[in-house]
C-alpha positions in Angstrom: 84.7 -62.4 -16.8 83.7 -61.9 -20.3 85.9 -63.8 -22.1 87.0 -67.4 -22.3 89.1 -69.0 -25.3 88.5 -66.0 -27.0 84.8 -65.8 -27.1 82.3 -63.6 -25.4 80.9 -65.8 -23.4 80.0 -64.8 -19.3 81.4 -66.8 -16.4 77.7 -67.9 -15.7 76.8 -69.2 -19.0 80.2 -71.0 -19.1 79.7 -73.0 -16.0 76.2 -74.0 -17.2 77.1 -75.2 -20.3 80.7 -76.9 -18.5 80.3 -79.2 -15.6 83.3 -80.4 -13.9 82.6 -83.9 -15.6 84.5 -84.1 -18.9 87.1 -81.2 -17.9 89.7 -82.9 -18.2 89.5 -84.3 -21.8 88.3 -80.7 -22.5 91.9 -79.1 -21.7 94.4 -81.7 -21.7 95.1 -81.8 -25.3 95.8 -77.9 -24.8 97.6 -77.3 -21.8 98.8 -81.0 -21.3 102.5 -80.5 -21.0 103.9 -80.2 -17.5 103.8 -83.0 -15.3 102.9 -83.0 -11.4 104.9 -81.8 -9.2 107.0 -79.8 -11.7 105.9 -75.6 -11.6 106.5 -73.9 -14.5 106.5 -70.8 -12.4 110.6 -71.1 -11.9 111.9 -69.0 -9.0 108.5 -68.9 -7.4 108.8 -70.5 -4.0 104.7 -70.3 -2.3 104.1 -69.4 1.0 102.4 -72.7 1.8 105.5 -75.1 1.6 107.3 -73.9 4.9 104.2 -74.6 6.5 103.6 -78.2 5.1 107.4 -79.2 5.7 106.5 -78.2 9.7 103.2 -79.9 9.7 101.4 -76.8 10.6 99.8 -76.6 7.4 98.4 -79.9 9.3 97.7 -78.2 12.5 96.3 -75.3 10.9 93.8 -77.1 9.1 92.7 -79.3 11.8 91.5 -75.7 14.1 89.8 -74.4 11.1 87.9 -78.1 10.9 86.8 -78.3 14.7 85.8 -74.4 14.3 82.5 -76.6 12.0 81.5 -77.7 15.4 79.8 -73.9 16.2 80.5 -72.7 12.6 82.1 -68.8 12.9 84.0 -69.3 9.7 82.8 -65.9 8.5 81.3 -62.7 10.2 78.0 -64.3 10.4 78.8 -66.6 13.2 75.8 -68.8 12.8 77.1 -71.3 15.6 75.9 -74.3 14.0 76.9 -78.0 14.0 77.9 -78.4 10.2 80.4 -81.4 11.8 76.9 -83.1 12.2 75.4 -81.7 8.9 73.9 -78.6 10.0 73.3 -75.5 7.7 73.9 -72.2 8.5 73.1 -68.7 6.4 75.3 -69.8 3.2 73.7 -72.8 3.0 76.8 -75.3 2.7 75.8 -79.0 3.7 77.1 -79.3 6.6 81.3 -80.4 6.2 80.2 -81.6 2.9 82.3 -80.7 0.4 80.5 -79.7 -3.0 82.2 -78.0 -6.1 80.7 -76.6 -9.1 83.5 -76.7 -11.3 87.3 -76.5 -11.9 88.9 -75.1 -15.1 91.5 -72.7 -16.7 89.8 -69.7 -16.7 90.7 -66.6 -19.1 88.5 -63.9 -17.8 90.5 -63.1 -14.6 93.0 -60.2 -14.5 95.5 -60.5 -17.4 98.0 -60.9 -14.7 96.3 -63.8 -13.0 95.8 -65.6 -16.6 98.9 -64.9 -18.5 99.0 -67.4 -21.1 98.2 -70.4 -19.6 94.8 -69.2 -17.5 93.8 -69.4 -13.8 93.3 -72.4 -12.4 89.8 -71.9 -10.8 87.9 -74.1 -8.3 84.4 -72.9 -8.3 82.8 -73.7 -4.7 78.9 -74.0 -4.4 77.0 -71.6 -1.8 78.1 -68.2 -0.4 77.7 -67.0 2.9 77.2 -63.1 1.6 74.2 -64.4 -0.6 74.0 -61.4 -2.7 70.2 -60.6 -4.7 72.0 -59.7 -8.1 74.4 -62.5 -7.9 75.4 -63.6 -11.6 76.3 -67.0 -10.3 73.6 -67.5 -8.6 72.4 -71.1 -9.4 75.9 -72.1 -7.8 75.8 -69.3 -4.9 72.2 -70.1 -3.4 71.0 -72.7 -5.2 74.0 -75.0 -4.7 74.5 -76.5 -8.1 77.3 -78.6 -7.6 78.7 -82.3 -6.9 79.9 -84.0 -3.7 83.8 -84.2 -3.6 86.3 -85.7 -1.3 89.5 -84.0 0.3 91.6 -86.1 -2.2 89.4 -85.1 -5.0 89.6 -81.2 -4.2 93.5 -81.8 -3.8 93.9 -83.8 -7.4 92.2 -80.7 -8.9 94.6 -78.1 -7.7 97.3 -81.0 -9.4 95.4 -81.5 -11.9 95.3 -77.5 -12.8 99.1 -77.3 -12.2 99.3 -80.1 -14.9 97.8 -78.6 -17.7 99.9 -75.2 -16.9 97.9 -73.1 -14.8 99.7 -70.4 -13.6 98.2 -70.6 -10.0 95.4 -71.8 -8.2 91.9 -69.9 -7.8 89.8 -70.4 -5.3 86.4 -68.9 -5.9 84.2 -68.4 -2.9 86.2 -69.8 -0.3 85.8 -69.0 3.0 83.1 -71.0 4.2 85.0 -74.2 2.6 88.6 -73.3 3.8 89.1 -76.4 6.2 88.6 -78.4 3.8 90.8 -76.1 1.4 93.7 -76.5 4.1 92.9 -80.6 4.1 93.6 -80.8 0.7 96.5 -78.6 -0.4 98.8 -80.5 2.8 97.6 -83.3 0.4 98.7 -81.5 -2.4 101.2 -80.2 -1.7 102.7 -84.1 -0.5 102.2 -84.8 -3.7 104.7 -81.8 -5.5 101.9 -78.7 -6.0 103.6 -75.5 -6.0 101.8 -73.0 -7.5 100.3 -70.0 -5.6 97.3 -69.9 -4.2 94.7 -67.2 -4.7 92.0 -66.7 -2.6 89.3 -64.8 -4.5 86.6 -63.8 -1.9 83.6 -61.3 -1.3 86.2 -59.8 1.1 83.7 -60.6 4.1 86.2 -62.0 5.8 86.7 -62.6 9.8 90.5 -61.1 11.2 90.7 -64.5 13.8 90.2 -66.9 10.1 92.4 -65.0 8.0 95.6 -65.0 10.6 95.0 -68.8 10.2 95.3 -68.1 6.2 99.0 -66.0 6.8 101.6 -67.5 5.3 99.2 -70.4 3.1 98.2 -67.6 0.7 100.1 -65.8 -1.5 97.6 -63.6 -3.8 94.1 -61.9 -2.1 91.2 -61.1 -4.8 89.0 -59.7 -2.7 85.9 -57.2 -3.5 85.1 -54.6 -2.3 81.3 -54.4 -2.6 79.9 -51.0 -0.6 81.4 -48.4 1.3 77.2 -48.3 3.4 75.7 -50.8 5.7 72.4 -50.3 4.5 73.5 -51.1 0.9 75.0 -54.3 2.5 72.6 -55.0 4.3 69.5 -54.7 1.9 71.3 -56.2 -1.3 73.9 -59.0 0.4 71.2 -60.6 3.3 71.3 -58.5 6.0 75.3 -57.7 5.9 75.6 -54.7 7.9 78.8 -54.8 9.3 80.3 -55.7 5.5 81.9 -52.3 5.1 83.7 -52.3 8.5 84.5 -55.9 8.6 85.9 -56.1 4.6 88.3 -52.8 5.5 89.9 -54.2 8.1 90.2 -57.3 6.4 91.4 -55.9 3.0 94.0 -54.2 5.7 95.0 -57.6 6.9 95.6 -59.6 3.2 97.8 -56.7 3.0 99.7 -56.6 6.0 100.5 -60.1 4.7 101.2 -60.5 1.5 101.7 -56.8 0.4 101.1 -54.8 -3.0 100.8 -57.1 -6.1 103.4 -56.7 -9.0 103.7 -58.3 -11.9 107.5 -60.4 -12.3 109.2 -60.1 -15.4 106.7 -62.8 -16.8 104.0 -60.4 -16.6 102.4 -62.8 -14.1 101.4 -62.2 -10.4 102.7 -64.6 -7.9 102.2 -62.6 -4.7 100.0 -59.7 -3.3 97.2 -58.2 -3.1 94.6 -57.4 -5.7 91.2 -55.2 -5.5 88.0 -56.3 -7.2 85.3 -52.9 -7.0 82.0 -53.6 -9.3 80.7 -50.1 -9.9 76.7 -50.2 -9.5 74.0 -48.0 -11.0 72.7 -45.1 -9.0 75.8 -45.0 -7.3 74.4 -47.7 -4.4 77.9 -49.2 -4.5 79.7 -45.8 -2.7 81.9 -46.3 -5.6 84.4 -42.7 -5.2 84.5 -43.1 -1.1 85.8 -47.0 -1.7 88.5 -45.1 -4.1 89.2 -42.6 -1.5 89.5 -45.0 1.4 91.6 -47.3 -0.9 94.3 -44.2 -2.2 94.0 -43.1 2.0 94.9 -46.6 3.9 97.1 -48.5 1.2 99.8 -48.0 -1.2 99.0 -45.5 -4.5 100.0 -48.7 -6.5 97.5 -50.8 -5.5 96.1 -53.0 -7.9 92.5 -51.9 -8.2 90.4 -53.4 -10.7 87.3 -50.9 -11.5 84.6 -53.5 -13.2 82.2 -52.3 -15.4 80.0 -55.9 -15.9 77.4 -54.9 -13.4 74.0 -56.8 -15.0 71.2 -57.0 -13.2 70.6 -60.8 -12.6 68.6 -62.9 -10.3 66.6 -60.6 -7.9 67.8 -57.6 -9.2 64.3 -56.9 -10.6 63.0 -56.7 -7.4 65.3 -53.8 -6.7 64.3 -51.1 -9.9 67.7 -49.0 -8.5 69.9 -51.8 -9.8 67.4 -53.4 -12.5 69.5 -51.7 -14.9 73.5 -51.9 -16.7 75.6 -48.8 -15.3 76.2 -45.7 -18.1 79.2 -44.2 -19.3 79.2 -41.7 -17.0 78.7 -43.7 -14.1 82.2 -45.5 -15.0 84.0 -42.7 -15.9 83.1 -41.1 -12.9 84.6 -43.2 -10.6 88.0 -44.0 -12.9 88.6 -40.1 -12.8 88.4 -39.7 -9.4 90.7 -42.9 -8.7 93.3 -40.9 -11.1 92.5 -38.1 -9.3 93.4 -39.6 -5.9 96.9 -41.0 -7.4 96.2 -44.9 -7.7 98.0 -45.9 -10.5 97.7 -49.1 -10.6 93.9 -49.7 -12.3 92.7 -52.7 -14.0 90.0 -50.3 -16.1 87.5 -52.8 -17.8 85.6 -50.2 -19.4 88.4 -48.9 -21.8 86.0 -48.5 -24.6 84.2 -45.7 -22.9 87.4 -43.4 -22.2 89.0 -43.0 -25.8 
């Protein structure tokens, strides 16, 4: 997440200084050269369309919607009434819809970006809630505007448009009704592009067999291989490590092992996200080792390096700090070492 157009510049800094106002004049003079309904992702057919044409993209959406009545979209299970505006742990507004931003984004894996960027919707609130989250003023804090159904599915247009090579969702799963809503919207109106569901990889099994066959590229993370890490850094998540393997086993099960077309792009699969973490509070090797154990050898596994301790990190001195060298390296040897050959290594500079 480091670059954008070129420029050093973080995904939190961009999204302060880029509201979703003005977007549009922004990258239309750029990217400005397809027009809706036409993919330029040729021979890419996404998983979504079957379901729309049998109206149980429709249906599908609807059971996710009425699940708002006693919310249990994620593993928290808050059982509140968000129908009538209640909030539960991540904070959404009830079935209020609010979005921080929507843009191409360049600082997503090279295979996700390509030359045209990812088309990212940013959703406000989370429901892990993280204490060194570097988005953190759209996480917790909420910093976002009110959008309809129709305006979330004119954005995933919108993004098609202007070339995006697919359509990222960015903390999705508390908003995923209203996700479902508003691609059978989009999709009525000639959206084809696959859709990416980029999540904390908290994710319930009963939600994401809803999700088979609607997305075609997983991004989760996998964030610690301890419940007490979890739990003391992400809000009291204890059962994350348990709950995000058996759902990292499920987004594969459905959409399999990401590789690259001839393109160079990714249309379909599944991609990794680890974020290695000083003093090794992350359980950065076992993650590697479970990974190389349970899934393909080819896996793509990104191994981040942009760990910086942000927001309440300061409370914690064990993460107030970057990682080292040898904290990185560590872990991209022993993923070698265990055969996974498919890395994303961000922290090239440190192993020449």
């Amino acid at each position: 997440m480091e670059k954008n157009c070129g420029d050093k510049i973080s995904r939190r800094n961009f999204l302060k200084k880029i509201s979703c106002i003005g977007l549009q004049m922004l990258f239309l003079p750029i990217f400005g050269r397809h027009g809706y309904g036409k993919s330029i992702n040729s021979g890419f057919t996404p998983a979504y369309l079957k379901l729309h044409r049998s109206g149980e993209l429709k249906e599908r959406a609807e059971k996710l919607w009425k699940i708002m009545e006693k919310c249990q979209l994620c593993p928290r299970k808050c059982g509140v009434n968000r129908l009538k505006g209640m909030k539960g742990v991540c904070r959404a507004p009830g079935s209020k819809l609010v979005i921080s931003a929507f843009h191409p984004h360049f600082g997503e894996e090279r295979p996700l970006v390509g030359k045209r960027g990812s088309g990212t919707i940013f959703f406000t609130h989370c429901n892990l809630r993280c204490v060194f989250c570097q988005n953190w003023e759209i996480s917790h804090i909420g910093r976002g505007t009110e959008r309809s159904i129709n305006d979330l599915a004119d954005m995933m247009l919108f993004l098609q448009k202007i070339g995006c090579h697919n359509i990222n969702l960015v903390t999705p799963t508390h908003y995923s009704p209203h996700i479902l809503k508003a691609l059978d919207v989009a999709v009525e109106k000639g959206l084809t592009l696959p859709l990416v569901y980029n999540t904390s990889g908290w994710e319930r099994l009963e939600i994401l067999k809803v999700l088979d066959g609607i997305v075609d590229i997983y991004l989760p993370d996998i964030k610690y291989w301890e419940s007490s890490m979890s739990s003391k850094y992400s809000s009291g998540a204890e059962t994350y490590p348990d709950i995000t393997k058996e759902a990292v086993l499920e987004m594969h099960r459905q959409v399999g092992t990401a590789k690259p077309a001839k393109d160079g792009i990714i249309y379909r699969g599944l991609i990794i996200r680890h974020l290695v973490m000083p003093n090794n509070v992350a359980g950065s090797e076992k993650i590697m080792e479970w990974i190389a154990k349970v899934l393909p050898k080819d896996t793509y596994v990104n191994i981040m390096a942009q760990y910086t301790p942000l927001y309440k990190a300061f409370d914690y001195p064990e993460i107030s700090r970057r990682i080292t060298k040898e904290e990185y390296v560590k872990v991209v040897n022993k993923a070698k070492e265990l055969g996974l050959s498919n890395l994303d290594i961000q922290g090239y500079w440190w192993l020449r």
